[in-house]
N, C-alpha and C positions, 0 to 999 in steps of 0.2 A: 210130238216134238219134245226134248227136253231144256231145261231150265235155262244150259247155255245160249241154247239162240235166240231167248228170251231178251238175256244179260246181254247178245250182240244185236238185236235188230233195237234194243233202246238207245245203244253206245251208239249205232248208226244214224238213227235219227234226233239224236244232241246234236251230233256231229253236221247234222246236215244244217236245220235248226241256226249253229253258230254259222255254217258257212253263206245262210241266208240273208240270216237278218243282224248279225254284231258287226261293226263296225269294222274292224281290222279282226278279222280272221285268219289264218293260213296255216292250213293242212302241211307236213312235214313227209318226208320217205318214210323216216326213223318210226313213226307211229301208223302210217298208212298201211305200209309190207305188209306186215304182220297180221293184219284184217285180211287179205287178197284167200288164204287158204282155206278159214273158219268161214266165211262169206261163198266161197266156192262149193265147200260143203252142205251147207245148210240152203244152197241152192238145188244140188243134188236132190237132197234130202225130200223137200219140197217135191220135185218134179216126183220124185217117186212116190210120195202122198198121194197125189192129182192125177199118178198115172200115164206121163209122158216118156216114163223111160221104161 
């Protein structure tokens, strides 16, 4: 794997992290989109590591 989905599965679980436990959190369109492709990818990515595709 390289470094960016490193840099994305940590932005992911900040993200989760505030949506858990801060107090007033909320996730936006404007910043969510833009995760839905690189997230898709590196899901890919994955399955083909482990052999599912």
């Amino acid at each position: 794997m390289n470094k960016a989905y490193g840099r994305l599965l940590t932005e992911l679980y900040d993200w989760r992290q505030k949506g858990d436990y801060d107090n007033i959190f909320d996730f936006d369109a404007k910043s969510v989109i833009p995760l839905f492709e690189p997230v898709y990818e590196m899901i890919q990515r994955i399955e083909e590591e482990i052999g599912i595709l």
